[in-house]
N, C-alpha and C positions, 0 to 999 in steps of 0.2 A: 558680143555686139561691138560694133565699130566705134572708136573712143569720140567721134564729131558727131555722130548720127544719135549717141547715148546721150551726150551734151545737151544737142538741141531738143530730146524728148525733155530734158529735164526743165528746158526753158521754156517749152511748151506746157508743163505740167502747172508752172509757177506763175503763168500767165493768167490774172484773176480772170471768172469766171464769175458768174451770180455773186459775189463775194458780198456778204453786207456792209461793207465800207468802203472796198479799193471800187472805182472806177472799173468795168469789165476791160479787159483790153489794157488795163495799166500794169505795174510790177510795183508789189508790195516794198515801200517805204517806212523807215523811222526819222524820226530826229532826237539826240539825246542832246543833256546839256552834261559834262561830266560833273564838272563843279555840283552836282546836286541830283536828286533821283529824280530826273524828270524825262519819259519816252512816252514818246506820244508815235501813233501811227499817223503817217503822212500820203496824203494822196496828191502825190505830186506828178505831173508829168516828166520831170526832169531824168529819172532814172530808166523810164522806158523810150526816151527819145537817147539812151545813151545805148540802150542795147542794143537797138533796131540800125542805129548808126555802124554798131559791128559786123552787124547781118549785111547790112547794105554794101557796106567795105568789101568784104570778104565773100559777096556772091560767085566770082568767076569761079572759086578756090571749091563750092559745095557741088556734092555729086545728084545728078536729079531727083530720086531719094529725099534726100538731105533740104534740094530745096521746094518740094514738097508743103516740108514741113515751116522753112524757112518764109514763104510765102501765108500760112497761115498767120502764122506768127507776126508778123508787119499788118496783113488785111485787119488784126483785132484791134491793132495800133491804130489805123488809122484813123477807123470812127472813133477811137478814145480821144485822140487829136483833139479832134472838134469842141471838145469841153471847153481847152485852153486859150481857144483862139483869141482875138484883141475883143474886146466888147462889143464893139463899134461894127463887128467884121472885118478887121483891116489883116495884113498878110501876117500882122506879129503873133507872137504867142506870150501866156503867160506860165511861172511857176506852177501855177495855183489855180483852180478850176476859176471862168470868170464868171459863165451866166447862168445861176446868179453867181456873185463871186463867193469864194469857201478859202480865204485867208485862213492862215492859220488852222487847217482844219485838225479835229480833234483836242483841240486844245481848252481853255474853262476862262480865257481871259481874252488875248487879244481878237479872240474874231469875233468879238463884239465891238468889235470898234475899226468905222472904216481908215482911221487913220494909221491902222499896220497896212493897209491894201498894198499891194508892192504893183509898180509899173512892167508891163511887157519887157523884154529884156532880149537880148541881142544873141543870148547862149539859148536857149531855149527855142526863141526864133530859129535861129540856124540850122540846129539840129531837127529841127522839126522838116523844114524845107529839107535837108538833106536824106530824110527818110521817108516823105511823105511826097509823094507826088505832087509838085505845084507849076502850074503857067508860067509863061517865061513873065506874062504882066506882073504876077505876084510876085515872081523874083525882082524884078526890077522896082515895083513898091516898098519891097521891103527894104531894100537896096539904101532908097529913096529915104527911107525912117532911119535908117541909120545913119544916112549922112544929115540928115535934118539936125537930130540928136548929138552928134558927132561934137568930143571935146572941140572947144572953139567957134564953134558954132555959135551954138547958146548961151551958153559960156563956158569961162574955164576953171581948173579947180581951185577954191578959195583956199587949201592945203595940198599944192603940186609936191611929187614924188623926185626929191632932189634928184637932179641929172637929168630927170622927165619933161623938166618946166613947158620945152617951145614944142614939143610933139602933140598934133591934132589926130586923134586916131579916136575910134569908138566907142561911144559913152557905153559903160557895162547898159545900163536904165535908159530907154526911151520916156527920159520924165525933166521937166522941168526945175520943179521944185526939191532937188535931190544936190546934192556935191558933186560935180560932174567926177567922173573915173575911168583908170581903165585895167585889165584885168588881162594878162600875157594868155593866159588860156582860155580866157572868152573870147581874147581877139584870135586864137589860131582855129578856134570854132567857127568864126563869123567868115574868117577868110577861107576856111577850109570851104565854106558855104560857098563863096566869091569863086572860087579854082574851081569849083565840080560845077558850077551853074554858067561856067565860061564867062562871066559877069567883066565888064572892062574894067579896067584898076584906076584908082582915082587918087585925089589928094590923101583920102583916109586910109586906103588902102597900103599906099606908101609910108605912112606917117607910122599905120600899124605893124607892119611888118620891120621896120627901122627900132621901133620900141623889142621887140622880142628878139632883133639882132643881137641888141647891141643890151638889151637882159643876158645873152649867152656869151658876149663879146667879154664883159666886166665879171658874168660869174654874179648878179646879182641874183639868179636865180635859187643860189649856193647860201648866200651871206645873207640875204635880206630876202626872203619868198613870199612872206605876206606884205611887203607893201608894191611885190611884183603880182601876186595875185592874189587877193585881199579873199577871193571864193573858194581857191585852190591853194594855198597856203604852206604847201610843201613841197621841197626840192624836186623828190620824183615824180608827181605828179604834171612840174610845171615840164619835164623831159621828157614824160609821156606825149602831153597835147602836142609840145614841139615837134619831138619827132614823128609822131604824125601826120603833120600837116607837110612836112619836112620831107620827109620819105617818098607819101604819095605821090605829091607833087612838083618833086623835084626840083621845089624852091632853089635858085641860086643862091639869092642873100643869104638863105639859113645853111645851105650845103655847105659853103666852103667851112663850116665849123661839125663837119661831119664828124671827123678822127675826135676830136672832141669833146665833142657828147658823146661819142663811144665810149671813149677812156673813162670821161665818169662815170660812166654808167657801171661799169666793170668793175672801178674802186669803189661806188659806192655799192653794188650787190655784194662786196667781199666785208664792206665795213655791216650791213644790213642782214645779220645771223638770226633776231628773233621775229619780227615780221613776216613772216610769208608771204601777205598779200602786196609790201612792197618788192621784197624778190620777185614774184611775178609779174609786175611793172615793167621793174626793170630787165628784164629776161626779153620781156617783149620787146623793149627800145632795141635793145643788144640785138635779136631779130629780125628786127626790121632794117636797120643799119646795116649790118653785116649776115645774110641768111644760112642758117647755120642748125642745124639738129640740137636743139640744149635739154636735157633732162630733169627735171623738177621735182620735189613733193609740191603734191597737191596739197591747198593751204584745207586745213580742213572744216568744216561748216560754220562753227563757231568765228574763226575768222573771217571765215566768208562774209558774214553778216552780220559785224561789229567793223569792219575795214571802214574809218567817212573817205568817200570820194569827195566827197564838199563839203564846205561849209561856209554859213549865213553869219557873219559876224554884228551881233546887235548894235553895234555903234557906230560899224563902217560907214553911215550915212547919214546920221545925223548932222546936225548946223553948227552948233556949238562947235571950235574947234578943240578947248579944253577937253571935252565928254570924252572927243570923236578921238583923241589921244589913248585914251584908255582900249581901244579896239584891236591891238596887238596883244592883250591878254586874253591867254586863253580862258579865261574866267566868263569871258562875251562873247564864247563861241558857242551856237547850237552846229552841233555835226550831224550830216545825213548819211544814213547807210542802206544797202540795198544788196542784202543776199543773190538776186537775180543780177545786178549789176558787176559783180563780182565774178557769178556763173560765166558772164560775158568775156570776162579777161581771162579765165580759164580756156574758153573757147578759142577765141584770138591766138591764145600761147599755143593749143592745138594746131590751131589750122597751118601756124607760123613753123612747125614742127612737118607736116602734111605736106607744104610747100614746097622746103630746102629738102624732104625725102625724094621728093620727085624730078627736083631739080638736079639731085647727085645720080641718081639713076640714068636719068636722057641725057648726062654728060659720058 
């Protein structure tokens, strides 16, 4: 069987069903804390608005066959969508199912209390819009929330990210009563939104794009990652969203530091021997950068689904500046994982392999 067409059965296979807990339509989540035995299953929509984004990317690339199956696969997402949406009905989305809301779901403490409730948020939005079919009016409300929300706006951070201080770009939270922030890879999610929705570029849009510069400019992405992305926390990760957003859309700002991000990527896949599921990260930046036939092990299940793509730092938002100091230890990190999100970047590194085959042939 064809190694893309086996793929997507198997993201078909993983796609809940009647499941007694996951949402039908979503892809099975955890959240662990290492610091301590705690895994809870998580019904988040975040991880299947992360696949569906793959799918969505990579449609020219699948054979009709392929999108088939591709097609079913998004149509299950979509009604799962609708759990998340803002409360109110508005174009945001939430983490976390809202009506009624299921914080913390599975968990023996905080969802009994609405004060963990987390606010709509700008990564989840995005991604949602970019896999789900929405009205250009939705895109522009949404638009609309995020510049409402937007550092500077409302306010600004009561603990700015030295070097960060006068940059107004996108509150990670559509929320008020929160620390205003911002997040290099929630912003390349929001803009990625912005570029594919043809959306016109504004104050924030500029301000966002000039922070993830000039994050790659300094190499802060390198030396300081969690207080470049406080959600995404790690060097490869934040080279992954970039180069994405980067590649597809042939950002200037970000291009001219193409060779770049190459090179690290290169050094650091040479420095990165026990990982697997970072080698495959970075396989893919190298990929997408430079198209090119690479050969891999495949990372095997157990990595698959212990990899965190994210992670929720318990103090990153609190008031207290004291507390909120303590949120660069990993001791405050609950990390999420997702077997099927994983499945994803395997798929990606396929297609990315599929691609430079066909392009070496019709040269």
């Amino acid at each position: 069987m064809d190694s893309i067409f086996a793929q997507l059965n198997l993201l078909e296979r993983l796609q809940c069903k009647n499941d007694l807990y996951y949402t039908d339509g979503l892809y099975a989540a955890a959240r662990v804390w290492a610091c301590n035995n705690y895994h809870r299953k998580d019904n988040t929509c975040f991880f299947t608005a992360c696949v569906g984004l793959t799918l969505i990317r990579y449609r020219k690339l699948f054979k009709a066959e392929e999108l088939e199956i591709v097609d079913g696969i998004l149509e299950r997402m979509h009604a799962a969508f609708e759990n998340f949406r803002n409360k109110d009905g508005h174009a945001s989305y939430n983490f976390w199912q809202t009506m009624p809301s299921k914080h913390f779901p599975g968990g023996y403490f905080a969802h009994r209390f609405n004060f963990f409730m987390i606010p709509d948020d700008i990564d989840d939005s995005a991604m949602i819009h970019l896999v789900k079919r929405h009205t250009k009016e939705e895109q522009l409300a949404l638009k609309e929330k995020m510049i409402k929300y937007a550092v500077g706006n409302l306010k600004w951070p009561d603990k700015p990210v030295k070097g960060y201080e006068k940059f107004k770009p996108y509150n990670t939270f559509f929320v008020k009563n929160m620390p205003a922030a911002f997040d290099v890879c929630a912003l390349s999610n929001a803009l990625y939104f912005i570029y594919h929705a043809q959306l016109t570029l504004n104050e924030q849009d500029e301000h966002s794009l000039a922070i993830i510069t000039k994050c790659i400019a300094q190499n802060d992405h390198l030396h300081r990652p969690y207080e470049m992305s406080p959600y995404y926390p790690n060097s490869i990760l934040i080279i992954y969203h970039v180069v994405r957003l980067m590649i597809d859309f042939s950002v200037e700002c970000l291009f001219r530091y193409r060779e770049k991000i190459l090179n690290q990527s290169k050094q650091l896949l040479l420095n990165t021997t026990q990982n697997k599921m970072e080698q495959l990260l970075l396989t893919i930046c190298i990929q997408k950068i430079e198209p090119q036939i690479i050969h891999i092990d495949e990372p095997n299940m157990k990595e698959k689904k212990h990899f965190s793509f994210f992670v929720a730092g318990l103090l990153g938002e609190v008031r207290p500046k004291w507390l909120r100091s303590l949120a660069f230890s990993n001791v405050t990190h609950i990390k999420y994982q997702s077997g099927a999100c994983a499945e994803a970047l395997w798929l990606e590194h396929l297609l990315l392999n599929s691609a430079a085959k066909k392009l070496i042939l019709d040269n």
